[in-house]
N, C-alpha and C positions, 0 to 999 in steps of 0.2 A: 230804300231796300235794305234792310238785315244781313249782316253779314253771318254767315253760317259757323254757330259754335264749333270750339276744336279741339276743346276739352274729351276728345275719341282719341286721340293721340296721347294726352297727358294719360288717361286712364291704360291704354294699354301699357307706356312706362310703367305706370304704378304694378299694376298687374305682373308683365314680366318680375318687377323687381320682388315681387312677391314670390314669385314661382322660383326667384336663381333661389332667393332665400330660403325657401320651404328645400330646395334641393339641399343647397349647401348645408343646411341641417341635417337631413336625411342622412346624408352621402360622409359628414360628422363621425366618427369612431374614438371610443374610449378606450385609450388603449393600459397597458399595465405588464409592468416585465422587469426580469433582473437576472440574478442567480446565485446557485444551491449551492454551496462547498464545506466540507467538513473546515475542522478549525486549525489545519494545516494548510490552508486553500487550496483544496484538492478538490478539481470539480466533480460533481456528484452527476451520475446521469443514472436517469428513471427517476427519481424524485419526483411524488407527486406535488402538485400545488393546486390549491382549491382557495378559488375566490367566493366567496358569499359575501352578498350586496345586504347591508344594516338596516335596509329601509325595506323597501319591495322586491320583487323577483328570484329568478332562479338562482342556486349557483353553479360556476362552471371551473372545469379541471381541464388544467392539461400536466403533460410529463416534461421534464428536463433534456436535453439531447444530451450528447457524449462530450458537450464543453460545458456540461452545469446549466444551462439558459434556457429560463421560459420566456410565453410572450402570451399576451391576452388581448383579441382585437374585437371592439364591438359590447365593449362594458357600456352601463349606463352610468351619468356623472353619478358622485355622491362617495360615501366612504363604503370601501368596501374590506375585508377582511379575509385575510391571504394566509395561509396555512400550508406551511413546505414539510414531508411525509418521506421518511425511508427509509425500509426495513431494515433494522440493526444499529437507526441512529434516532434522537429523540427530538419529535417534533418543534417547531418552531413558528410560532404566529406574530400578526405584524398589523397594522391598519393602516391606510393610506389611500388618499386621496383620489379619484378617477375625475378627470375632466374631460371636454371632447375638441380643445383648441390648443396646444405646443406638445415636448413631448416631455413626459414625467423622466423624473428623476429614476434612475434603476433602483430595484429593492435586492439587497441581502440578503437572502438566508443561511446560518452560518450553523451544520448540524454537528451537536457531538454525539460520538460513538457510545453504544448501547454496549459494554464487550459483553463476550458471552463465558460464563462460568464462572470461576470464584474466584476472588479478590482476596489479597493480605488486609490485614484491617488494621492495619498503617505502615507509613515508609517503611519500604524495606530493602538493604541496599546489597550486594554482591559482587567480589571483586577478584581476579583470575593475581598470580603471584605477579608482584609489580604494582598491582594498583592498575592496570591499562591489561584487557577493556574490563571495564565495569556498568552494570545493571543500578537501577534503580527505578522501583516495584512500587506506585502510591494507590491507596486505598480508591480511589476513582476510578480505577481499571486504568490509566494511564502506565505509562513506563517512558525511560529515557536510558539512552546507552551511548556509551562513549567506546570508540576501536582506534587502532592505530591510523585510520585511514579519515576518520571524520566520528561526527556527533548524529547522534538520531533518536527519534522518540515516536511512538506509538499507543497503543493500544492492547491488553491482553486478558487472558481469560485463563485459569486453572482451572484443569482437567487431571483429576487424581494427582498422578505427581508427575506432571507437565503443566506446564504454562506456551499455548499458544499467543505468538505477540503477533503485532500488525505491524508493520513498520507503516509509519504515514508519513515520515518527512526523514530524510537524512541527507546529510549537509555532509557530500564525502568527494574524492579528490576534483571532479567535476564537475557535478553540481547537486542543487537537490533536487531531488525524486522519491516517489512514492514506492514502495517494495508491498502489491500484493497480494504474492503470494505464504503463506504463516509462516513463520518461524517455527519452532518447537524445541522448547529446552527443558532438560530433564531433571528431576530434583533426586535426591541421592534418597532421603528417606521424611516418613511424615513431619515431622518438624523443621523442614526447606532447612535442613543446617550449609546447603550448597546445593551448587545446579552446575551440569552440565550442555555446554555447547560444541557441536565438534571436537569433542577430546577435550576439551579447556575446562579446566574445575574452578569454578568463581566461587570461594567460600563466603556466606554468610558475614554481615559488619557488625 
């Protein structure tokens, strides 16, 4: 008499193992994320980001929260190419890797400020009697100023004869922090020979 095959058993293993597998792929997510900061590491929130996949498919966006940080769940592997977006600063693209097994390394985006209005078309520096505090005005729309209290630098834009600044970073008795709401400093006549702040006349270097 024959003993009856049992190879119904091995095939259903093989089967299940087939099934956990097809799941575990399915169930698989390519994920992708980091975050957005001007180049005072001040987190950016709304920033867009836009993945687009180099190979096939769609692409897809999401926004920054109010700590700077995006997150993308459900990429397909491959490389894809990440574009961080925010009105008043200049974009920033990246390319990097999506897999669907550990978890990526975070991405950066580190945006600079777009300022708005005119620019000195080179250093330009001004100082109140004493030498303390004093301005300094670079052709990149940048600025940096120095008070009795700390050091700080930002961002600004001329507007006839003011100059609105941004404070983005100031390193002052406690600690640093971003100031912003403008500034607004006044300049005495078209040739910026001095500017006023609060009563304080910084003349011209």
């Amino acid at each position: 008499m024959r003993r009856p095959h049992r190879r119904s058993g091995l095939v259903s293993w093989v089967t299940l193992g087939f099934v956990l597998a097809a799941a575990a792929s399915a169930g698989a997510q390519g994920r992708a994320g980091g975050e957005v900061t001007d180049k005072w590491d001040n987190p950016l929130e709304g920033a867009t980001v836009l993945a687009e996949p180099t190979r096939s498919g769609g692409p897809q966006t999401t926004t920054t929260g109010d700590d700077g940080r995006f997150q993308f769940v459900g990429l397909a592997s491959g490389d894809w190419t990440f574009t961080a977006t925010l009105d008043g600063y200049r974009g920033v693209q990246q390319v990097a890797a999506v897999t669907q097994l550990g978890n990526p390394r975070p991405m950066n985006f580190e945006l600079s400020v777009l300022a708005t209005g005119g620019r000195f078309r080179e250093r330009t520096e001004f100082e109140a009697e004493g030498g303390t505090p004093r301005f300094r005005f670079e052709e990149d729309g940048t600025f940096e100023f120095e008070d009795a209290e700390g050091e700080g630098e930002g961002t600004y834009g001329i507007v006839e004869l003011a100059a609105i600044l941004i404070v983005r970073d100031y390193d002052g008795p406690d600690d640093k922090f971003a100031i912003t709401t403008p500034v607004v400093v006044e300049f005495s006549d078209p040739l910026f020979t001095s500017l006023t702040l609060d009563g304080v006349v910084f003349q011209k270097q």
